[in-house]
MDTraj code that builds the backbone (N, CA, C; nanometers):
import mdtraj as md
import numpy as np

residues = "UNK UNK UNK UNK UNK UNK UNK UNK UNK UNK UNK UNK UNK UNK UNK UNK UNK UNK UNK UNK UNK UNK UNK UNK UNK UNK UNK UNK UNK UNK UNK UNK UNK UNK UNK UNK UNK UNK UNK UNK UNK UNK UNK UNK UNK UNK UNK UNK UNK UNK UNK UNK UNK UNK UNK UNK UNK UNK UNK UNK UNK UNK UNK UNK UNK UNK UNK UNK UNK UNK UNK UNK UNK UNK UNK UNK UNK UNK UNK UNK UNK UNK UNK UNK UNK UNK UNK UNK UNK UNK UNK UNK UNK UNK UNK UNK UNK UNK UNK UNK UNK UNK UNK UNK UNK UNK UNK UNK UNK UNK UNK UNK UNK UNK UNK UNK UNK UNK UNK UNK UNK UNK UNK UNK UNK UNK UNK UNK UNK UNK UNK UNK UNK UNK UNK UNK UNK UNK UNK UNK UNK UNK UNK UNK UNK UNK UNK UNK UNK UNK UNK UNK UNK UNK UNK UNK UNK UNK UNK UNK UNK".split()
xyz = np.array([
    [11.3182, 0.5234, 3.8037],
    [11.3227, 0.6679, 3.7907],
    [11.4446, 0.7069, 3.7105],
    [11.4301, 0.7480, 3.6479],
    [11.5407, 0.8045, 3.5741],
    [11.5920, 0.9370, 3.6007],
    [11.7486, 0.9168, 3.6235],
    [11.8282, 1.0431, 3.6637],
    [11.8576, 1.1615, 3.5759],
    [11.8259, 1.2843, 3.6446],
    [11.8491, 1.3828, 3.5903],
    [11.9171, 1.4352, 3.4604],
    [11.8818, 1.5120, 3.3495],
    [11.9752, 1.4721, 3.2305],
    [12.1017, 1.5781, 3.2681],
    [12.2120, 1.5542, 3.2190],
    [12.3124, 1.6784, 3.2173],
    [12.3155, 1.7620, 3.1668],
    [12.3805, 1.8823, 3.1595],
    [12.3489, 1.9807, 3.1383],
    [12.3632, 1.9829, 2.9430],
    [12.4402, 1.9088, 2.9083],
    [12.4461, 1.8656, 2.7085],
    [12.3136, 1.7973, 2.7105],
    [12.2662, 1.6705, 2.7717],
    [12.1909, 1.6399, 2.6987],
    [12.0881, 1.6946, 2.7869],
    [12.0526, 1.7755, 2.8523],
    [11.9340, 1.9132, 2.8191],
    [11.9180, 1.9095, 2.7104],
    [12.0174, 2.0297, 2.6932],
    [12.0306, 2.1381, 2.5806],
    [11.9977, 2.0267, 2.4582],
    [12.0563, 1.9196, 2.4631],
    [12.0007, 1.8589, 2.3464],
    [11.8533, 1.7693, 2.2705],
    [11.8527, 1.7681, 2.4312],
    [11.6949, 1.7058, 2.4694],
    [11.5633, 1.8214, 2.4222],
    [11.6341, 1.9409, 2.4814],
    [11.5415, 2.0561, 2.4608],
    [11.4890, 2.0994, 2.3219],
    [11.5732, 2.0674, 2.2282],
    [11.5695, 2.1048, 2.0717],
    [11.4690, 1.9726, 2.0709],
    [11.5103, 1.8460, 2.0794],
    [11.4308, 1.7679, 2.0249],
    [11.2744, 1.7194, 2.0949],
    [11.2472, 1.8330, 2.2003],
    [11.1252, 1.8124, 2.2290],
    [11.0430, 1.9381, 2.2016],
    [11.1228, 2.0559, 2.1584],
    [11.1273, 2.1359, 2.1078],
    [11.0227, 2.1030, 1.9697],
    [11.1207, 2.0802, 1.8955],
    [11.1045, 2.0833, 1.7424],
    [10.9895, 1.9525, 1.7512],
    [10.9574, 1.8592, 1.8281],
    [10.8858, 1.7490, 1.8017],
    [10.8896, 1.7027, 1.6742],
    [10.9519, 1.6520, 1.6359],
    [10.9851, 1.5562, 1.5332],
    [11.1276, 1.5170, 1.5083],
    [11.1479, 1.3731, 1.3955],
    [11.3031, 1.3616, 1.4311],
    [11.3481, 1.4365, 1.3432],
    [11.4920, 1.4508, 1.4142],
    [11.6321, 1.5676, 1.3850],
    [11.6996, 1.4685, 1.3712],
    [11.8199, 1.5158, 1.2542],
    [11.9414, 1.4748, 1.2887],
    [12.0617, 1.5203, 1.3693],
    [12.1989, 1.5020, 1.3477],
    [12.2755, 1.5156, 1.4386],
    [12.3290, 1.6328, 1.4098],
    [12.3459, 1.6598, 1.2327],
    [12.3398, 1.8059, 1.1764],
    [12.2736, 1.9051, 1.2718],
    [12.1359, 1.8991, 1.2567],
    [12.0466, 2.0140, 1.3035],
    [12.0935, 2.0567, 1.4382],
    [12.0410, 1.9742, 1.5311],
    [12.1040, 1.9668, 1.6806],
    [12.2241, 2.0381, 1.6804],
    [12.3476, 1.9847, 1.6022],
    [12.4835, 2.0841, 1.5783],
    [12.4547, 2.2410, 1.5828],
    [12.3851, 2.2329, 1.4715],
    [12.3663, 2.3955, 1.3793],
    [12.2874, 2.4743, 1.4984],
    [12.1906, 2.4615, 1.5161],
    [12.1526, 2.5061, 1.6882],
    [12.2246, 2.5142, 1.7975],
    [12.2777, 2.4046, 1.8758],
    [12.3565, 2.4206, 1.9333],
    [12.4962, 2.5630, 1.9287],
    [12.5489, 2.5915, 1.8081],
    [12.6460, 2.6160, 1.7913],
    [12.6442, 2.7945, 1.7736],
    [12.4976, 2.8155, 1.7648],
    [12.4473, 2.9612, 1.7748],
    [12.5117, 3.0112, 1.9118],
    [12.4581, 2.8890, 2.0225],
    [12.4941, 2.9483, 2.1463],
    [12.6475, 2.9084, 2.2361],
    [12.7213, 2.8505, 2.1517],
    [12.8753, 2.7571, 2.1958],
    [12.9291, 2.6874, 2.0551],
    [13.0534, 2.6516, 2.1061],
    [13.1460, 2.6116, 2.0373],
    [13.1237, 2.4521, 2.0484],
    [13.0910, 2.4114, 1.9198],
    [13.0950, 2.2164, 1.9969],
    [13.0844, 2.1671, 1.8505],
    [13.1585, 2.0174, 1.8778],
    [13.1946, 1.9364, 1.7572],
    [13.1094, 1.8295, 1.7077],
    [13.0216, 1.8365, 1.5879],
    [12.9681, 1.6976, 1.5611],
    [12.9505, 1.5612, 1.6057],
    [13.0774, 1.5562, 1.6449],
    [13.1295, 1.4058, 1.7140],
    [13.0531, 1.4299, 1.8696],
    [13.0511, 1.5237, 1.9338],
    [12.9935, 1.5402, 2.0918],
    [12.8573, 1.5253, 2.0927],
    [12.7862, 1.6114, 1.9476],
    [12.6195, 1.6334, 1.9627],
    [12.5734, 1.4352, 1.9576],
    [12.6934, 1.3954, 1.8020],
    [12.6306, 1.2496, 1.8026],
    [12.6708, 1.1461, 1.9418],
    [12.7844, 1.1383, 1.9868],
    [12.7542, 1.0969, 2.0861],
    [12.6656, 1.1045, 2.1906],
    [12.6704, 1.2531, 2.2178],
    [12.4959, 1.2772, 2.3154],
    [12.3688, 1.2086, 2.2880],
    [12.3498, 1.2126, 2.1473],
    [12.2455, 1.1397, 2.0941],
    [12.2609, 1.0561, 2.1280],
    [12.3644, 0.9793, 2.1064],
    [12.3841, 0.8110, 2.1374],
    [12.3622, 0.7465, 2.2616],
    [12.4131, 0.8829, 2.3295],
    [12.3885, 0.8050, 2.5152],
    [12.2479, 0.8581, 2.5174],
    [12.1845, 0.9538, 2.5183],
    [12.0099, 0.9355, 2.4999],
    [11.9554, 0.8207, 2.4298],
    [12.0241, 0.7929, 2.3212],
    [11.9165, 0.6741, 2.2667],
    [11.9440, 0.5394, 2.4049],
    [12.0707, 0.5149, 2.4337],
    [12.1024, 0.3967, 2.4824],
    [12.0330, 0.3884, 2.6108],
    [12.0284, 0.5617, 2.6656],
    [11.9449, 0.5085, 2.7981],
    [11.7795, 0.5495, 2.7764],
    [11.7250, 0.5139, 2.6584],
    [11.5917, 0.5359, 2.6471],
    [11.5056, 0.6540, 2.6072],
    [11.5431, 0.7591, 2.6124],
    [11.5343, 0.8649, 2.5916],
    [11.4787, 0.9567, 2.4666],
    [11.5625, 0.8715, 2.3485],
    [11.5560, 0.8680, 2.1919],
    [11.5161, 0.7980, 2.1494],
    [11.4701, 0.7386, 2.0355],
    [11.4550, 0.6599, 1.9549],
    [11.5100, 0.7055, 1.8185],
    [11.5574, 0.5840, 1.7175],
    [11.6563, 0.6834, 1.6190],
    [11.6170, 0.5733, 1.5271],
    [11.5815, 0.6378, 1.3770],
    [11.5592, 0.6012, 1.2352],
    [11.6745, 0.5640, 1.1877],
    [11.7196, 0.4978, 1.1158],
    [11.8251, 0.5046, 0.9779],
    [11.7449, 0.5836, 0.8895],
    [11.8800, 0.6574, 0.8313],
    [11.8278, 0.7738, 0.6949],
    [11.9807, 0.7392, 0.6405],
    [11.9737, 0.6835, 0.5525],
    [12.1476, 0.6663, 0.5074],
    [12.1994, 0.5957, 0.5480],
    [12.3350, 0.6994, 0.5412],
    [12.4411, 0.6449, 0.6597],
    [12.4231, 0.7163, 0.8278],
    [12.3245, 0.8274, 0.8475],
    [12.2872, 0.8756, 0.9556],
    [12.1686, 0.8432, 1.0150],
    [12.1150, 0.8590, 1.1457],
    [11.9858, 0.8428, 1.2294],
    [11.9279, 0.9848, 1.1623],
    [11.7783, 0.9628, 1.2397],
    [11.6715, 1.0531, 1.2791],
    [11.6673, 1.0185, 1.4169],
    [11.6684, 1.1019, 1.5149],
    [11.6309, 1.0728, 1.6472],
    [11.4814, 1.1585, 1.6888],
    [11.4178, 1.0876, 1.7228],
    [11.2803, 1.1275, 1.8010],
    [11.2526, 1.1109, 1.9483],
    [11.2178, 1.1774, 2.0362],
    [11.1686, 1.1910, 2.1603],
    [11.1003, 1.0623, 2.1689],
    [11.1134, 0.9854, 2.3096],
    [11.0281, 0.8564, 2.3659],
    [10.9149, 0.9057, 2.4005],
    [10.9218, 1.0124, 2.5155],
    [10.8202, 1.0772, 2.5974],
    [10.8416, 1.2344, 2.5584],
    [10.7380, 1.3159, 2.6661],
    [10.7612, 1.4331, 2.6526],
    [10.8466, 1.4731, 2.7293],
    [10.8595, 1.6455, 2.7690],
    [10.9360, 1.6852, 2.8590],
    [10.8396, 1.6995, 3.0237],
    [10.6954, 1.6940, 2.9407],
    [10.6622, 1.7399, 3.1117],
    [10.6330, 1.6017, 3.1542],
    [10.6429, 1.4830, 3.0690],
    [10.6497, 1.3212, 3.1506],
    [10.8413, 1.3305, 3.2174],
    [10.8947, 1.4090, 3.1597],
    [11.0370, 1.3575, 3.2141],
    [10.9998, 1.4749, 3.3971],
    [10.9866, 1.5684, 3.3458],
    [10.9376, 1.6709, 3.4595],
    [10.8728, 1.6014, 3.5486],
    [10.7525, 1.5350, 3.5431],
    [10.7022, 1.4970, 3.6430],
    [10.7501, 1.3575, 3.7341],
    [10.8643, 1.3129, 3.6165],
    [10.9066, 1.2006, 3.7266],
    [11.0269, 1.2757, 3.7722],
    [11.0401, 1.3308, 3.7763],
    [11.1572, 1.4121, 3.8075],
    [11.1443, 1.4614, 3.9597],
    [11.0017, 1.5449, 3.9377],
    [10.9227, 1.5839, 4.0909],
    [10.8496, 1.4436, 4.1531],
    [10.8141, 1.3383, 4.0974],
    [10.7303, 1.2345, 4.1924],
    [10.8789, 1.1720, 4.2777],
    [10.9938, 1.1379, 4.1517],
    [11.1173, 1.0570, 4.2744],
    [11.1733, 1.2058, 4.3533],
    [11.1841, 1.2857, 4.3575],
    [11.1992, 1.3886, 4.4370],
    [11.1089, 1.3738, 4.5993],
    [10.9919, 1.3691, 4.5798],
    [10.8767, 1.3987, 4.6599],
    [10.9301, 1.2504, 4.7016],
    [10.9103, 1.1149, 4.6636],
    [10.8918, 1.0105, 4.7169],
    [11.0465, 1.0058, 4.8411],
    [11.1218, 1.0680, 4.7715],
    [11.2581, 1.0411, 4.8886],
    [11.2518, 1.1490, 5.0116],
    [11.1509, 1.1756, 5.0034],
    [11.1308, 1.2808, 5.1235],
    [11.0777, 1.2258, 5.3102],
    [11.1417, 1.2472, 5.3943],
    [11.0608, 1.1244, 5.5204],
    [10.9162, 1.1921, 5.5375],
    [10.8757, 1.3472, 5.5299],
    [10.7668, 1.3499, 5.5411],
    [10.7020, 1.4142, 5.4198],
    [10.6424, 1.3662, 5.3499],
    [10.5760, 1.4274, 5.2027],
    [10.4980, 1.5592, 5.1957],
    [10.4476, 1.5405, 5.3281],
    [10.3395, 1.6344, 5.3005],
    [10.3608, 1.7693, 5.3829],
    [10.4762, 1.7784, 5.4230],
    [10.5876, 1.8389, 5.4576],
    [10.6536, 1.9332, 5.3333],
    [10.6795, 1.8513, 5.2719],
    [10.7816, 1.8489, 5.1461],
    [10.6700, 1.9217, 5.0133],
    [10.5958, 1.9333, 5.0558],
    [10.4407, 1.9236, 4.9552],
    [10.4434, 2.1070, 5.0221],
    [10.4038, 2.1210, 5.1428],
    [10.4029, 2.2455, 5.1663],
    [10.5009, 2.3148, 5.1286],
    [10.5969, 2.3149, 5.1540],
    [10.7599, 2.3555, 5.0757],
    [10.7377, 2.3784, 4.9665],
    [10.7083, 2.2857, 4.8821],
    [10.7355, 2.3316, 4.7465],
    [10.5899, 2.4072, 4.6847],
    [10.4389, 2.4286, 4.7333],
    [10.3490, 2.5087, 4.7149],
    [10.4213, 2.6432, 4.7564],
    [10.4806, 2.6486, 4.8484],
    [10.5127, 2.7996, 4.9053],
    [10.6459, 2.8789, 4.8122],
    [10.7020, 2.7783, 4.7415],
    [10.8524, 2.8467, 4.6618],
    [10.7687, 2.8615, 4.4699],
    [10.6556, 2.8438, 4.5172],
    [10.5752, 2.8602, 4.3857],
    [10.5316, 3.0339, 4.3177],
    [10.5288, 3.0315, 4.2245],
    [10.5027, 3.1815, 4.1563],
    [10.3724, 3.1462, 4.1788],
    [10.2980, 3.2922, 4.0912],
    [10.1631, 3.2831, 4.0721],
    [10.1008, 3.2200, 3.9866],
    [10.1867, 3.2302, 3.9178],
    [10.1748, 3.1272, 3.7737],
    [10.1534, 2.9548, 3.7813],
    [10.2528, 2.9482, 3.8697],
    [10.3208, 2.7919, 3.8943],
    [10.1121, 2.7582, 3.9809],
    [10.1427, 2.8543, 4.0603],
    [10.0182, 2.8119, 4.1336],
    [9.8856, 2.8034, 4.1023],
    [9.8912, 2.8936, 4.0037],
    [9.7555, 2.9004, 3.8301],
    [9.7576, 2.7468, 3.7719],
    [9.8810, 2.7580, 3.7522],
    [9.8866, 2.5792, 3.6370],
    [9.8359, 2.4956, 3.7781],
    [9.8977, 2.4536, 3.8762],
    [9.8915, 2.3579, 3.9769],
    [9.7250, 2.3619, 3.9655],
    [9.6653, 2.5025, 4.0003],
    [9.5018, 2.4385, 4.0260],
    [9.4427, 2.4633, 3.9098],
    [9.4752, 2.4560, 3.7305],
    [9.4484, 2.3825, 3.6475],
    [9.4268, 2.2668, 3.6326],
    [9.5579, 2.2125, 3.6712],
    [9.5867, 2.0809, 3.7029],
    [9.5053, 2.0088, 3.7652],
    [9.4862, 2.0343, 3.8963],
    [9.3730, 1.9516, 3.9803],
    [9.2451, 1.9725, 3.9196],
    [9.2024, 2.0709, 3.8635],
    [9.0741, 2.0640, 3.7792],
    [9.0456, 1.9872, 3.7256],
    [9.1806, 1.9281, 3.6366],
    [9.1755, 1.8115, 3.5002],
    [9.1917, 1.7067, 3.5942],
    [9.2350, 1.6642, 3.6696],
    [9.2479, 1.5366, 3.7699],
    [9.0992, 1.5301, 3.8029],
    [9.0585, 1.5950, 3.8473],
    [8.9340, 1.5680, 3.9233],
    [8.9579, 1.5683, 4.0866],
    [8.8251, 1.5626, 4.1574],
    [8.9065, 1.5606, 4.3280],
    [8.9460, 1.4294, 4.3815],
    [8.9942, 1.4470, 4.4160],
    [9.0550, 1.3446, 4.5122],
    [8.9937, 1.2393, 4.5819],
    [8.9676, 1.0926, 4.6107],
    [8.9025, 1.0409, 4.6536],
    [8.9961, 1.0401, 4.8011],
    [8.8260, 1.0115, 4.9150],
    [8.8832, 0.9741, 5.0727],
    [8.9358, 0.8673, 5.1092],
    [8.8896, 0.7280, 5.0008],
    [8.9270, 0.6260, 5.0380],
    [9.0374, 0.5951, 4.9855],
    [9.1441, 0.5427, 5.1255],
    [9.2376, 0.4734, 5.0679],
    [9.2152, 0.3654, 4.9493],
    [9.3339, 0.3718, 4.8599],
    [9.3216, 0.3074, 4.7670],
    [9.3241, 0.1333, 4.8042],
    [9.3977, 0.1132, 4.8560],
    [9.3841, -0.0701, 4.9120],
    [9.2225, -0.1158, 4.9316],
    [9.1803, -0.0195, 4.9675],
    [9.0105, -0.0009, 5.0266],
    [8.9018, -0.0245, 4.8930],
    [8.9333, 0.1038, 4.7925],
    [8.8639, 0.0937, 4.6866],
    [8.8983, -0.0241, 4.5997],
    [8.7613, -0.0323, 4.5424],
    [8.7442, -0.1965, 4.4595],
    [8.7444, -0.1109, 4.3260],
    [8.7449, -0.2143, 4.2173],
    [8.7835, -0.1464, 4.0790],
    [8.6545, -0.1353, 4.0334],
    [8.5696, -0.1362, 4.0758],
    [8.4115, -0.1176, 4.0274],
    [8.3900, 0.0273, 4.0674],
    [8.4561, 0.0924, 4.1493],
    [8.4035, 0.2046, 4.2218],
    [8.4954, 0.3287, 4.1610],
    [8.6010, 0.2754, 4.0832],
    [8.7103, 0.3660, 4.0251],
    [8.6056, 0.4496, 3.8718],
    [8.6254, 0.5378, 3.8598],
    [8.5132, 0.6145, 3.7155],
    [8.6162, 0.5700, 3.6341],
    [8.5851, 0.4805, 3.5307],
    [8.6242, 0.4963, 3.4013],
    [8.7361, 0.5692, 3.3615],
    [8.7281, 0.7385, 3.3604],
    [8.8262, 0.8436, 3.2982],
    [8.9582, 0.8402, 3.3900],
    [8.9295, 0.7792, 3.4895],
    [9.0915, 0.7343, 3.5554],
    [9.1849, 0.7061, 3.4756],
    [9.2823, 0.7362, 3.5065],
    [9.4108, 0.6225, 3.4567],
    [9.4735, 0.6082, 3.5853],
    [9.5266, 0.4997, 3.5601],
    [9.5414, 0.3599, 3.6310],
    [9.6914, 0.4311, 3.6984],
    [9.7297, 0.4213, 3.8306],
    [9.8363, 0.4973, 3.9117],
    [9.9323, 0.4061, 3.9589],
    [9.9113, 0.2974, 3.9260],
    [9.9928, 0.1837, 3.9677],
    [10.1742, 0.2155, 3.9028],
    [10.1849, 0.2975, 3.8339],
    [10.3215, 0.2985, 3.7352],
    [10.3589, 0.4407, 3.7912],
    [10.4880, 0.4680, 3.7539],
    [10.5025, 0.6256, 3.7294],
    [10.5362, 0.6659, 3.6314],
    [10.5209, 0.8163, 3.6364],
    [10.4713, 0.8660, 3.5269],
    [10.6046, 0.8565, 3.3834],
    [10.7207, 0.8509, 3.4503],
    [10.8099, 0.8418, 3.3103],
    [10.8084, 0.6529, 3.2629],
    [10.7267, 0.5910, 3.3082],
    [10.7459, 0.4111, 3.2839],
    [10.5671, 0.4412, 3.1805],
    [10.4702, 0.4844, 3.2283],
    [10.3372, 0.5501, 3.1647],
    [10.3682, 0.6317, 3.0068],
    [10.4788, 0.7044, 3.0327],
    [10.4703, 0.8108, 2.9370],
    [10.5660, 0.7034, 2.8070],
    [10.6550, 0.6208, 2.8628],
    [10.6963, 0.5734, 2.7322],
    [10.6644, 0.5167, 2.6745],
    [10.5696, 0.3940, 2.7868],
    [10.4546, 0.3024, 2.7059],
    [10.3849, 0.3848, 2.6299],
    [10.2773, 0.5221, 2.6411],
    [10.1719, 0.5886, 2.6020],
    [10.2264, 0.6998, 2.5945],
    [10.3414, 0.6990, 2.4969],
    [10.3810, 0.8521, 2.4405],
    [10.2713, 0.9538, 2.4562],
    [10.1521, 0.9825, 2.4242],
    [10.0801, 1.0875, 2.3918],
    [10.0884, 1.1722, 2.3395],
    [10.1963, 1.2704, 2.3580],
    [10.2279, 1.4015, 2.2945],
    [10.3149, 1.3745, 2.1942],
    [10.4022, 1.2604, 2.1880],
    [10.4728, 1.2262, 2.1028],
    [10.4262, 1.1550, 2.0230],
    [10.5024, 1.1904, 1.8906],
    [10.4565, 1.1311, 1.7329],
    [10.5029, 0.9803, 1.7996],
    [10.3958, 0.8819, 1.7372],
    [10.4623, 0.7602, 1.7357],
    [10.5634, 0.7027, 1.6707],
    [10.5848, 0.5849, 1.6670],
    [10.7233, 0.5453, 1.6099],
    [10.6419, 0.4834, 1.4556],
    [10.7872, 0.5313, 1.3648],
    [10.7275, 0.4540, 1.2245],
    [10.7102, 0.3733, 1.2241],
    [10.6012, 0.2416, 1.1589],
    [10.5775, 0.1438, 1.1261],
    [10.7200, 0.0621, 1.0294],
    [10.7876, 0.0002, 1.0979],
    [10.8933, -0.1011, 1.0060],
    [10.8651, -0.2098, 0.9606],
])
top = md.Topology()
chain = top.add_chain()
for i, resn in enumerate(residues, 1):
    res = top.add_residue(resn, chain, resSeq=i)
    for name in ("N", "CA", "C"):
        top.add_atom(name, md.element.get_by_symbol(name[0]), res)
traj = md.Trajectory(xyz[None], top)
């Protein structure tokens, strides 16, 4: 599971899932700097500790990177809420809690959501055999930010080198 980003590399994360495509360390700056005071040297280091812990991926262009998004933001979001939920002693506990601190909105998307899932099967999973699983599954064995980097989806893939 990967830990929460800080509050820089948000803000810096946000542009580059934002803009979906790679940026350099320029751009990120020039944005950034609309809303604060901050030095070249801070945005590229940020970059740097995103790339190092997975986060980025970064081109040579020169003497500078291109950095591109691994995953999206709502794969970082949702592992964000699954290790949340999993450290909880009772889940479904923890499940009511967080339906009830929900907008109307939040609660619109949520039963979107289950629409596109499909319902829920009764049988425990240890139970079900892989013959009985439909096809349009994907496979739950992983979570979702270890899924999303293997199978970017929303994200441009990486250039061919």
């Amino acid at each position: 599971m990967p830990r929460p980003l800080g509050e820089l590399e948000d803000s810096v994360m946000t542009r580059v899932w934002k803009w979906n495509r790679p940026v350099t360390v320029r751009e990120v700056l020039e944005d950034l700097q609309q809303e604060r005071s901050i030095a070249y040297t801070t945005v590229m280091t940020v970059l740097d500790n995103l790339h190092q812990k997975g986060w980025v991926r970064r081109e040579a262009e020169g003497r500078a990177y291109r950095y591109e998004a691994v995953s999206t933001r709502a794969a970082y979001a949702a592992a964000l809420m699954n290790e949340a939920w999993s450290q909880s002693d009772n889940p479904a506990a923890a499940l009511v809690a967080f339906f009830g601190m929900m907008s109307e909105e939040q609660r619109e998307a949520l039963s979107d959501a289950m629409r596109i899932v499909g319902p829920v099967s009764q049988a425990p999973i240890s139970q079900a055999s892989d013959s009985e699983a439909p096809i349009s599954e994907a496979p739950i064995s992983r979570d979702p930010a270890t899924q999303a980097a293997e199978n970017p989806g929303e994200a441009e893939p990486e250039a061919e080198r």
